[in-house]
C-alpha angles and dihedrals in degrees: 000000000000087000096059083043093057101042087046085058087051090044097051089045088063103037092053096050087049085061093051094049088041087230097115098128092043090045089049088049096051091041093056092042088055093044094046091045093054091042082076090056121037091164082075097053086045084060101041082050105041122094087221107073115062124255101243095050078049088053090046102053090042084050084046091052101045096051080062096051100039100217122174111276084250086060096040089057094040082063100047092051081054088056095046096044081041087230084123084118100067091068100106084050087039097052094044093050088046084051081050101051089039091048093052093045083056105043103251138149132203141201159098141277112214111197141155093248138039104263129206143259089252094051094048100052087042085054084049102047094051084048096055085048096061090032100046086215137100098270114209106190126192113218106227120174117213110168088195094081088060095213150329117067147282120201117186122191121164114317086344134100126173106200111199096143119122093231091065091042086054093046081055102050085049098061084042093057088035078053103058089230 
């Protein structure tokens, strides 16, 4: 939990300076490239982390990868303050709250939709087009296919969840009949 705590503070830093400089969207784009590139080699977040190694080989292998990468000079230093503070390892926290905190300066909303059966294109974007109406928000939804819930849909976004599968509405008729009512 201090951990999320913590990355959340350096999200926030960034994305507040992003705001100043009017560059939020550019500094969320290179974050995620770096963090998707290093996903691929965890060895190299295990380095930049680690005591044992010396700051400025630290220093030398981050310059190494963002060359690499080409960030804006803001995010390269913002990373560099990660390696120094040895908080390299919250990226992957840090680059989903800075998502967050973009996504909500834009208006946008996402989740998931959880049915039986793969859906298509059409019925996703009609699902999120009756979403952006009640939300009064862009809805991004992320088809996931789950046959245990029999049928019908469940669609997460943030805190909330709408429960219309088969397999919920049976658990519920089956309390009601425990129940005697």
């Amino acid at each position: 939990m201090r951990a999320l705590a913590t990355a959340l503070k350096y999200a926030k830093g960034l994305f507040i300076a992003g705001k100043e400089l009017n560059k939020v969207k550019e500094f969320g784009e290179d974050l995620a490239r770096v963090q998707e590139g290093l996903r691929a080699y965890p060895e190299i977040i295990n380095v930049l982390q680690s005591p044992i190694y010396p700051p400025d080989v630290k220093m030398e292998i981050l310059r190494e990868i963002l060359t690499y990468f080409k960030v804006d000079p803001e995010v390269e230093k913002f990373l560099q303050l990660l390696v120094e503070r040895r908080r390299i390892q919250l990226l992957s926290d840090i680059v989903s709250m800075y998502q967050a905190l973009l996504d909500e300066e834009l208006g946008i909303a996402r989740g998931e939709v959880v049915t039986a059966y793969e859906i298509s294109d059409e019925e996703k974007k009609s699902l999120e087009e009756a979403l952006k109406a009640l939300l009064k928000k862009e809805v991004y939804l992320e088809a996931k296919i789950d046959p245990e819930i029999i049928g019908g849909v469940k669609v997460k976004i943030g805190d909330y969840v709408w429960d219309g599968t088969l397999k919920t509405q049976l658990e519920k008729f089956k309390e009601i009949i425990k129940k005697g009512v």
